[in-house]
C-alpha positions, 0 to 999 in steps of 0.5 A: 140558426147558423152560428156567426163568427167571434169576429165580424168581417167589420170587426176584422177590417178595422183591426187590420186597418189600425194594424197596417196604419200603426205598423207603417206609421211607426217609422214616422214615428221613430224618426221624430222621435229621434229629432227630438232626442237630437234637439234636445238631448236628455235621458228619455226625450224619444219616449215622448211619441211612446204613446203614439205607437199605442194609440192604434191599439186601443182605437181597435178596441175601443171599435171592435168593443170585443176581448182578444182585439188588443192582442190581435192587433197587437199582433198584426202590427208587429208583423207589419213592423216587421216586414216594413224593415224595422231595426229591431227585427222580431223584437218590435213582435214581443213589444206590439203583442205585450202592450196589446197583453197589457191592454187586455188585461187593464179592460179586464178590471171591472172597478174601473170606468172606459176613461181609466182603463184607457188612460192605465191601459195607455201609460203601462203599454207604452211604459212597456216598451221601455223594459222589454227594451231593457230585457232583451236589447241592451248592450252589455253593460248598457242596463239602465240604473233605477231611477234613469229606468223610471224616468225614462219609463215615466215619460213613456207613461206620460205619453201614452196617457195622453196620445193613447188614453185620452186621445183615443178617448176623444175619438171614439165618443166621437164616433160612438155618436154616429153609432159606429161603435157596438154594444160590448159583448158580455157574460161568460163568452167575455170571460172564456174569450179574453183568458184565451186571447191572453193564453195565445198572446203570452205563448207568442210572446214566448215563442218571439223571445225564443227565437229572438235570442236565439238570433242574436246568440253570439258565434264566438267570433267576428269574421273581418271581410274585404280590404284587410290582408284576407279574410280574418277572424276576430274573437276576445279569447285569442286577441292580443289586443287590450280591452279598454274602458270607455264612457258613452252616450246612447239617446241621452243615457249615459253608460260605461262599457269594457271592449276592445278599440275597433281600430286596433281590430281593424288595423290587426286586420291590415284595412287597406289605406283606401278603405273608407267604410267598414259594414257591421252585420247582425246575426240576425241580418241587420247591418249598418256602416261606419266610417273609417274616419269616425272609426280612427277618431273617436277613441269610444269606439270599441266592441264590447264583448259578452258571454265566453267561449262559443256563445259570446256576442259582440256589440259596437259601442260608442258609435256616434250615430245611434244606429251603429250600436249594432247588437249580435256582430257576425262580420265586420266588411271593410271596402271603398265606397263609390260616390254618384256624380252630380251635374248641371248643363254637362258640369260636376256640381257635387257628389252624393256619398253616402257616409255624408247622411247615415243620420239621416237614413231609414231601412225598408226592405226591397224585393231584388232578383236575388231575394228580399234585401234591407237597405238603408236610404236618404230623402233626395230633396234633402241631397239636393238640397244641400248642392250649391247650385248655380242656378235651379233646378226643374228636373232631376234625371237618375241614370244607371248608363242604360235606363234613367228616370225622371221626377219633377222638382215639385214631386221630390220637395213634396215626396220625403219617401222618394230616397236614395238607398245604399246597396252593398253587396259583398265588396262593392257599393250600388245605389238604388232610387225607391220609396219607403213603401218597398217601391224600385224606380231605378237600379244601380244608379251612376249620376244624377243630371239636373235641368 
């Protein structure tokens, strides 16, 4: 009799499925997380959707019923995460694969009944997340005190309790009454099975972690690009600038940070008077903008420095949008944006700049002539939204001067993935109409006419 395979081709649809569903669902997540944060504002608030990030995972292996799926889910999600444009880079591999890690490990406990070891197995995988952030991405300076840690931690736990274990729970009695979900497999194929799966998730983890610090090692310097008296270099070993201390708030966490002003750096640099923008790069190719405004008032914007000589990193602190915390800095490029008018019957009713909506952005990666790209986009209906216009609108036409498309009225309210995203390339600002999902609909675009 031929021998079958340790997954079933069910087996491996359903944790291809939970994978592809949680990795994409995880920018939705993220975001309510973070109006949460916004709305309420204390230490931890964002950890409260923690659990949902897990629940996909234990519905894998409350299904598939075999060891080694919550580490190959685990997997696949964070690859979905990854390739989706998620900020954290390669990070969000080694926080997917230590809660699917986790997860194993908890249903290995035989002492425990199916609704402890989701309900443990819920709280710690979410909790995890919390510390591998800790270990690897936060600022210098930024480690978070013991009993913030455990709180925050706590409300992490608390979350994936509820929106992993016991939700998670609930699904899967209900569907083990349709008979969708198989007897466990038992004996020394259980045992051999899981300890391999567990062996090749902690060596991955291993691996992600190598790599992962390797991408965000300092260069020693930061190299300023653009409208400055050309191009320089920024490094804490040569500067005259002094370093100042400063208190500044990060998703409700408090902290105290030593760094140099980035205005003073920018104004050493020669930053042209028109410049209204600066893009901070990652080593690792993450790259978001500041505005030359926030950059001259807010004294709490300094970059803060780790390490010394050739391996020190750099990291924006004090930014007011959460997303400017850039981690790893390689360059700092100062330009002038270019806005996209906006008309109505032949006349201007207002102009989309993007400094105007960095809260309000998420990154997707897109598939250009010259290569994969992250870019950061805005909803259009809220773009739209905010125009005082003189009377509706049905219709929005996007141009570029040669190609337009247009959408309805109906389908921008109803389509929050439909966006505007900002393509800077070197020196100078397009813009770009596509979807969340990686989709183009029009490039370069110059104006928007509404009718």
């Amino acid at each position: 009799m031929r021998k079958g395979y340790y997954f079933t081709t069910r087996d491996l649809l359903f944790i291809a499925g939970f994978s592809a569903i949680g990795g994409l669902a995880s920018t939705y997540i993220n975001m309510i997380g973070d109006f949460f944060q916004s709305l309420l504002g204390f230490a931890g608030t964002t950890q409260w959707a923690a659990g949902l990030h897990i629940l996909w995972i234990l519905l894998a292996v409350g299904i598939v019923n075999k060891p080694g799926t919550a580490v190959l889910t685990g997997i696949l999600k964070g690859l979905v995460e990854l390739l989706s444009g998620n900020t954290h880079g390669i990070l969000v591999l080694i926080v997917d694969v230590v809660a699917g890690l986790i997860v194993e490990l908890i249903f290995y406990l035989p002492m425990l009944s199916t609704l402890w070891k989701n309900i443990l197995a819920g709280g710690l995988a979410a909790a995890s997340n919390v510390f591998v952030f800790q270990i690897f991405a936060s600022v210098p300076s930024d480690s978070l005190a013991f009993w913030s840690l455990l709180a925050v931690g706590g409300m992490a736990f608390i979350s994936g309790v509820v929106f992993g274990g016991i939700i998670s729970q609930v699904v899967i009695r209900n569907l083990a009454k349709t008979g969708i979900i198989p007897q466990p497999l038992t004996g020394s194929k259980v045992r051999w099975a899981r300890v391999g799966f567990v062996l090749v998730g902690v060596l991955l983890c291993a691996v992600f972690a190598f790599v992962y610090t390797q991408s965000a090692k300092g260069a020693g310097e930061i190299v300023l690009f653009g409208n400055v008296a050309g191009d320089q270099i920024f490094s804490a070993q040569t500067t005259a600038i002094t370093p100042i201390t400063v208190e500044s708030e990060l998703q409700g966490m408090a902290g105290t940070y030593t760094g140099f002003p980035l205005k003073d750096i920018l104004a050493q640099a020669g930053a042209g008077d028109d410049s209204d923008l600066i893009l901070v790069t990652a080593t690792d190719g993450y790259s978001y903008f500041i505005t030359m405004d926030e950059v001259r008032s807010n004294p709490d914007l300094i970059l803060v420095a780790g390490g010394e000589g050739k391996d020190a990193s750099y990291s924006v602190v004090g930014a007011a949008n959460s997303k400017a915390w850039v981690r790893g800095v390689a360059e700092l490029t100062v330009f002038q944006s270019t806005p996209v008018p906006v008309s109505m019957a032949g006349n201007g009713v207002g102009e989309f700049h993007p400094q105007d909506w960095q809260f309000d952005m998420d990154s997707v990666h897109f598939e250009l002539g010259t290569g994969s790209k992250k870019m950061q986009g805005v909803a259009v209906y809220l773009v739209l939204e905010a125009l005082e216009l003189p009377t509706p609108y049905e219709q929005a036409v996007f141009s570029n001067g040669n190609d337009s498309i247009v959408l309805d009225k109906a389908a921008i309210q109803q389509d929050d993935t439909i966006r505007i995203f900002v393509n800077i390339d070197g020196y100078s600002m397009t813009y770009l109409v596509g979807t969340l999902q990686g989709e183009i609909l029009l490039e370069n675009l110059n104006s928007i006419a509404l009718q």
